[in-house]
N, C-alpha and C positions, 0 to 999 in steps of 0.2 A: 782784785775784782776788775779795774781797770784794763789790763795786760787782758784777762780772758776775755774777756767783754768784745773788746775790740782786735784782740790779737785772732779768735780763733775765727772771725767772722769778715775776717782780711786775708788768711792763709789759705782758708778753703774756696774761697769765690776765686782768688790768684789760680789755685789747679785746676778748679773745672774749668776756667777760663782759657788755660797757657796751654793745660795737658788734654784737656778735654775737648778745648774748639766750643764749649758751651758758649749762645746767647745769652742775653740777658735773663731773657724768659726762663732759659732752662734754668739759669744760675737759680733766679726766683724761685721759681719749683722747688729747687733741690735743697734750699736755705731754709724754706718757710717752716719748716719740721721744729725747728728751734724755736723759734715764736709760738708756734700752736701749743708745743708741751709746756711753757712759760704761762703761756693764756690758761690752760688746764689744770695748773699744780698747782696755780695764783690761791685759788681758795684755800685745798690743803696747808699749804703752807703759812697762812692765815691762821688758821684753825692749832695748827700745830706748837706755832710762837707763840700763843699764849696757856698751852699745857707743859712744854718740856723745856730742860733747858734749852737755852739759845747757842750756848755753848756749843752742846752734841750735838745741836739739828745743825752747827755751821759747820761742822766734822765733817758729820755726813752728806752736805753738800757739798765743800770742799773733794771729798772720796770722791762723789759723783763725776763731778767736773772733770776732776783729774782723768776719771776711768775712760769719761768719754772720750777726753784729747786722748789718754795713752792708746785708745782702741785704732781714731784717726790715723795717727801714725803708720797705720799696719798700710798704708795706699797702697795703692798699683796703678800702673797706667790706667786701666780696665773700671776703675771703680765709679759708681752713679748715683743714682737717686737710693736704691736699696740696699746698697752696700754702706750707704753713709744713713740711715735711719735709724741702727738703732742709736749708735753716737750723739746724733744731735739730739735725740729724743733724751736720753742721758742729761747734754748739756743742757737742756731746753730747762728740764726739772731742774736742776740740781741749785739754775740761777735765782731761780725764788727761792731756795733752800739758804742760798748764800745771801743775798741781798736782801732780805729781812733780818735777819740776825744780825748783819753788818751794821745795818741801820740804827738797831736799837742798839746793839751793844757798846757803836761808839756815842752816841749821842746821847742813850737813857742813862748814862753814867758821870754826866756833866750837871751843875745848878742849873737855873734857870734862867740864870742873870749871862752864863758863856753859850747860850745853845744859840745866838743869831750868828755871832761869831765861827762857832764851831760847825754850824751847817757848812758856811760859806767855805769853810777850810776843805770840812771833807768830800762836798763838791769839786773842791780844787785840785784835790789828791787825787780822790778819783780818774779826771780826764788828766793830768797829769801823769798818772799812771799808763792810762790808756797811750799816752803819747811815747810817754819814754818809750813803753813796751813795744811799740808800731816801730823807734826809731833800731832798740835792740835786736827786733824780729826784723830787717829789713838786713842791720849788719850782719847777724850771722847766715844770712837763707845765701846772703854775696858773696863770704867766706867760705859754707859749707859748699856753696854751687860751683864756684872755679875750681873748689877739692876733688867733688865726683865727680867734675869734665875732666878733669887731670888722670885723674884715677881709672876712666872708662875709655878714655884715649889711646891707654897706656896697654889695655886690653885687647884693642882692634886694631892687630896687626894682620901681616900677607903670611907668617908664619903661621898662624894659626885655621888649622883645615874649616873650619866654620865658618868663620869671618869672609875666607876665600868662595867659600858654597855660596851663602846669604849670598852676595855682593857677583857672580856669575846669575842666581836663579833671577836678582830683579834687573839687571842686564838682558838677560833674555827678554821678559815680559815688557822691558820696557825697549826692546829694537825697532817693533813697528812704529812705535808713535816718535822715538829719538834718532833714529838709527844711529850714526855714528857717535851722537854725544851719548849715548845709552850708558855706557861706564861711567860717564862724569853724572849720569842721571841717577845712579846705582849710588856711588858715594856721596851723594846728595842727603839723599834718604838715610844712609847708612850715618851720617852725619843728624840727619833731624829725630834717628831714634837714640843716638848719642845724648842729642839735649835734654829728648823728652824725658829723661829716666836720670839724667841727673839733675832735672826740677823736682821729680817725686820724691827722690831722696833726700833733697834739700829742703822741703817740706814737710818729710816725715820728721827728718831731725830738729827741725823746728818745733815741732807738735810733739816730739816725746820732749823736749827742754819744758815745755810748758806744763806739761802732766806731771813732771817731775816737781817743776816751782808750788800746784798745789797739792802735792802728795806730801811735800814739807813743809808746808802750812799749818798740817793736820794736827799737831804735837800745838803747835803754839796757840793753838782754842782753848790748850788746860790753862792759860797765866791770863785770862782776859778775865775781867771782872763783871758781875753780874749785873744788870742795868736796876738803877736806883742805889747800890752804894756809896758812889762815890756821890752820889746825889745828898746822901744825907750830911756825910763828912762835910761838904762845901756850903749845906748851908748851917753846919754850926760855927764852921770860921765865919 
């Protein structure tokens, strides 16, 4: 919970920020989606943990999450506010789905005499989690990103008829205002769509690693114990 929490809500504001040129504001705008479906579900999911298992609603929010990150992934340079709506609105829900069930499951299954204790732990996990997860998401986005520079480098050569076109048409366009630096003004560009496209990349592979971390999750809600048994076991020791 940790890792998504923080991981998904650090990766995205990084692209609209690096790949987009978004403000603050717009970032805002374009974030808030997440919170309002959160604010929204809060009841449902209320309502819900005390009819079914806690187990299947953490499944199914687990599914949620995952789908949403797995959808993120799909970026493109070109993507905004409504290309990332329904995703967040996904992830928005799906965190009440998971963080209630989380809640009780690990803690309604403890005595009374370990729950001061066991808050403080799973508080600790938690942001814990959150942290490693920032330090993991940060090694691999470094990894994967020097890969797709490598990789898209390796692509834009003087062989190749395209490469030669792109890099003559903004040549031209840009002769009145560079004149003679206009070529080095051309592989300038040609260079900053280089980057720009292997940050998207390096982002989406980030964001399908994570969808993947809670799509394997899903299996292990069936070995979690139901809240109050272990409760009863520890108070007849």
């Amino acid at each position: 919970m940790g890792i998504g929490l923080y991981g998904s809500v650090y990766v995205i504001p990084l692209y609209l920020g690096r790949v987009r040129g978004f403000n603050s504001m717009q970032i805002g705008e374009t974030m808030f989606v997440t919170g309002m479906f959160m604010f929204m579900t809060a009841p449902i999911a209320g309502k819900l943990s005390r009819i079914v298992d806690l187990r299947a609603m953490m499944a199914v929010g687990l599914a949620m999450f995952g789908t949403g990150v797995w959808l993120t992934s799909f970026m493109t340079s070109q993507w905004g506010f409504w290309e990332f709506l329904m995703p967040q609105a996904l992830r928005g829900a799906s965190m009440m789905f998971i963080m209630l069930p989380v809640n009780q499951v690990a803690l309604g299954t403890l005595p009374p005499a370990m729950m001061k204790n066991a808050s403080g732990l799973y508080n600790l996990m938690r942001n814990l989690g959150g942290a490693v997860g920032l330090g993991l998401i940060n090694t691999i986005a470094i990894d994967r990103g020097q890969m797709h520079r490598q990789h898209l480098s390796e692509q834009i050569t003087w062989a190749r008829p395209g490469v030669q076109y792109t890099i003559d048409q903004m040549s031209a366009g840009l002769q009145t205002h560079l004149g003679g630096l206009a070529d080095r003004g051309a592989l300038t560009r040609v260079w900053n769509m280089l980057q720009q496209q292997a940050l998207v990349l390096t982002y989406n592979d980030v964001l399908l690693l994570m969808s993947l971390l809670f799509f394997a999750l899903i299996p292990v809600t069936a070995f979690l114990r139901k809240p109050g048994q272990a409760a009863a076991g520890g108070d007849a020791h």
